[in-house]
N, C-alpha and C positions, 0 to 999 in steps of 0.2 A: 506571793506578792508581799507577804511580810517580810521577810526578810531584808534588810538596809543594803546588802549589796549587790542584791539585783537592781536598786535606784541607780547604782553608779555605775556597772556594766553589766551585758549579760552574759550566761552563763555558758563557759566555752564548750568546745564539742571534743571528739574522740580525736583530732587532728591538733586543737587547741593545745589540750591536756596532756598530749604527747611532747608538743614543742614546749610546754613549760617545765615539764621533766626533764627535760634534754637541756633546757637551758639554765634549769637549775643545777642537774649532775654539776656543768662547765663551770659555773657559777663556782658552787663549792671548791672544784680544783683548783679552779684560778687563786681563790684565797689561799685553801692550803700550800696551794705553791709558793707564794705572795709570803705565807708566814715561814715557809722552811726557808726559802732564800734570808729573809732577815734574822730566824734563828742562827742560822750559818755565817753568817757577817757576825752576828751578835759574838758567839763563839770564838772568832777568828782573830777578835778584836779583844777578846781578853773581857769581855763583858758580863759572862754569866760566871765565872770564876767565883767560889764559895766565898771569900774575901769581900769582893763587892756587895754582896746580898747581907752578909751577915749581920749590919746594925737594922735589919730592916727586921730582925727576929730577936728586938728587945724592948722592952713597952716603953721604956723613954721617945721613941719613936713613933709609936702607934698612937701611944696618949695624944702626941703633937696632932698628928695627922685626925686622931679621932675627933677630939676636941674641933679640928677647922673643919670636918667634916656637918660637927653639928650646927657649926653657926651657918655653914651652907646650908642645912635647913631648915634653921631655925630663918633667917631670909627668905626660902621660898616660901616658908609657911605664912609668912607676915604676907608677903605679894602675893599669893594664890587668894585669902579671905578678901584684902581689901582690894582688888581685882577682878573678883567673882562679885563682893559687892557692888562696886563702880559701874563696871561693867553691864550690871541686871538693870540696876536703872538706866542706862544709855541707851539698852534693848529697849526699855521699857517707852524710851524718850524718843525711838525712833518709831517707834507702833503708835505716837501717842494723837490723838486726834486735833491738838492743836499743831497749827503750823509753825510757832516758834521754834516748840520745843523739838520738832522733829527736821530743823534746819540746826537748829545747836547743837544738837547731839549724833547729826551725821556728819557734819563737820568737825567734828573732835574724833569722830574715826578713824574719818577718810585720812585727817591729817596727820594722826598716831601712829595710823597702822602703818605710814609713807616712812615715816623719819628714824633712823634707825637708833636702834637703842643707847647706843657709845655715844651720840649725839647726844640725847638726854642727858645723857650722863656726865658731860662735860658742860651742858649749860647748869646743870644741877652744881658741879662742881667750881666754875669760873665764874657763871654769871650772876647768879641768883645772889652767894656773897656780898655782891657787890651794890646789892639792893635790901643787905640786913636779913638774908635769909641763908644763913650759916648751920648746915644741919650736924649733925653725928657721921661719923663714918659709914655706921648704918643706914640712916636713915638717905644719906648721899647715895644708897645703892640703890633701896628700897623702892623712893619714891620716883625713878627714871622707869623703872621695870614696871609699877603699878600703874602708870602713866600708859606706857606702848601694850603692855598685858590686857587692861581694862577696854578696850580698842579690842583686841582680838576676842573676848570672851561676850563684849557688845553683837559682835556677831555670832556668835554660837550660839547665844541666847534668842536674838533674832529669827536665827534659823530655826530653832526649835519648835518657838512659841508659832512662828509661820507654818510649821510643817505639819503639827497639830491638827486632826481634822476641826471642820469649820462647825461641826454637827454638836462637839465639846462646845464650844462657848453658846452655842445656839439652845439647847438644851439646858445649861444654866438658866440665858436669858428665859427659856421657856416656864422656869419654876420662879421666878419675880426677885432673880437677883440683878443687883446693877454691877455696869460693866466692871468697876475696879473690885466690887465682891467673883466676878466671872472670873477674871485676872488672876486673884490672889489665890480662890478655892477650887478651880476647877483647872485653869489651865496652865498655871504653871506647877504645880507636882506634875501634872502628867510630862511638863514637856523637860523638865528635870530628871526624871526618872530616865526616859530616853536618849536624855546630852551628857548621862553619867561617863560613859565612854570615853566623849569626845573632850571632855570636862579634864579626866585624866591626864587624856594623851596631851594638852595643851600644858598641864602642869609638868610634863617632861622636858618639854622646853622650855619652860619658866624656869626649869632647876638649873639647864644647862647656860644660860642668862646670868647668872648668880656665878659666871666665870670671870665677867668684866667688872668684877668687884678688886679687880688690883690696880684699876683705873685709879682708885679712892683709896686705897691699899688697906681694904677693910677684910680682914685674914681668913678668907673664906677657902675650900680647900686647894682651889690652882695656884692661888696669891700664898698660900703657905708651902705649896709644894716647888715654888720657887724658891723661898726662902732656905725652905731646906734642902735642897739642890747646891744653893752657890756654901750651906755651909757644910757639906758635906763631900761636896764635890765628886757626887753620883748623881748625873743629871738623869742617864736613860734608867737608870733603876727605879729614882724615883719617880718618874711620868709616866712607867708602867706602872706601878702601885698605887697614883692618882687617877690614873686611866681605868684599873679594876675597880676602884673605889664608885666612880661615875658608872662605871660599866652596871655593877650588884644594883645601885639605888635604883639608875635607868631602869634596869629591865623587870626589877619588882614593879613599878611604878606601870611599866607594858603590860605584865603579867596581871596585875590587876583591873586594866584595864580591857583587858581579853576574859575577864571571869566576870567584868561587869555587863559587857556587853555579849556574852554568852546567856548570861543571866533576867539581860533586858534591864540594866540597871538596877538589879535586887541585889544586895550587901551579901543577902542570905539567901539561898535557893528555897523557896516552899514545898511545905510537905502534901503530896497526893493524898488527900482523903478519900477513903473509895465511897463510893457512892452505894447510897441504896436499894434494894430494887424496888418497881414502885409497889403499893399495895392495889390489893384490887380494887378498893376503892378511886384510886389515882386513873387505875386504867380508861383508855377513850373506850365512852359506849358504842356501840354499833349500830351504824347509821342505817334507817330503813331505807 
């Protein structure tokens, strides 16, 4: 019953487990088929020719690509903290026992999470100017994704602190703390520790977000990987090399969040201390 993914199905049987091997083999083949056909084109077409690859194996190139690589994260990193902040209090704003505050901050959800992000980004860019709020390049990206992000991470937070048994804040209240002491010391580490996971997995797609930044033509790595496309005039070479670059970050980005949530949200796995045996003194006496 602990386990989180018996909440959301259960556990298949000997018939099940069968058809998802089987539909995994297919699975697999279909791609590898899927990439030999496109190898083969690629080839056929004069495209993997040692010629074409070659400036992509001299660091005038890499530096380019490295360099837009980091302002790609050095953007999500700015969107993920002040996102994850936003975000906590709107959680916070929808649990909150007044009625205001939990009609304004489900309403900046509801409405967030609807309107799609290029949207933002273009009132960010057209309109706002036009009422003296002229931001940076950056900040033109920044602040559309913190906007529709903070929306999504409202809810995770939501759900967290919601899924928390009810026994946590109870037990607080039982030692004579008041509610926003309950809040601050008891149930959110617990329910943080928990949404470490899902906390991740959201920042994956915040990263892949940080693509409509050539809306603003703020040189993040897609907006630079066209750049240097039209001046190199290697498009498929280089949107495979932009492709691996999102491919590496993405899947560290998984992979840590499969060690967190292996882990139960611990950074660090803890060490077993073995236990003592008891002394005889510990032992239960023997009841007449």
């Amino acid at each position: 019953m602990n386990d989180p993914q018996r909440l959301l199905f259960d556990e298949p049987g000997p018939r099940g487990r069968r058809r998802i091997r089987i539909a995994t083999v297919l699975g697999v083949l279909a791609i590898a088929a899927g990439l030999a056909v496109a190898i083969h084109q690629f080839a056929a077409h004069g495209e993997l020719a040692a010629d074409r690859w070659r400036p992509f194996g001299t660091w005038p190139i890499w530096r380019y690509l490295l360099i837009a690589l980091w302002a790609t994260l050095r953007a999500a990193a700015v969107t993920t903290v002040l996102s994850a902040v936003l975000g906590l209090l709107l959680a916070l704003g929808r649990l909150s026992r007044r009625r205001s505050l939990r009609l304004l901050a489900g309403a900046y959800v509801e409405i967030f999470r609807t309107v799609p992000v290029l949207l933002l980004i273009y009132v960010t860019l057209f309109a706002l100017p036009a009422y003296g709020l002229n931001f940076s390049l950056f900040w033109k990206l920044v602040v559309p994704l913190v906007v529709a992000n903070s929306a999504a991470f409202a809810e995770i937070f939501r759900a967290g602190i919601r899924a928390l048994d009810r026994g946590q804040a109870e037990a607080g209240q039982a030692i004579g703390l008041r509610p926003a002491q309950v809040m601050r010391l008891v149930v959110l580490p617990q329910a943080l520790v928990k949404l470490a996971p899902s906390l991740v997995s959201q920042l994956v797609g915040l990263l892949k977000d940080t693509s409509l930044g050539f809306v603003v033509s703020f040189t993040e790595l897609l907006y630079s990987g066209q750049v240097l496309a039209s001046y190199t005039h290697l498009l498929i070479q280089t949107y495979l090399v932009v492709a691996v670059l999102y491919l590496v970050v993405n899947a560290s980005l998984s992979k840590f969040a499969r060690v967190l949530q292996a882990r139960n949200g611990r950074l660090f796995g803890r060490r077993r201390t073995p236990t003592a045996p008891p002394r005889p003194d510990d032992r239960a006496l023997p009841t007449r």
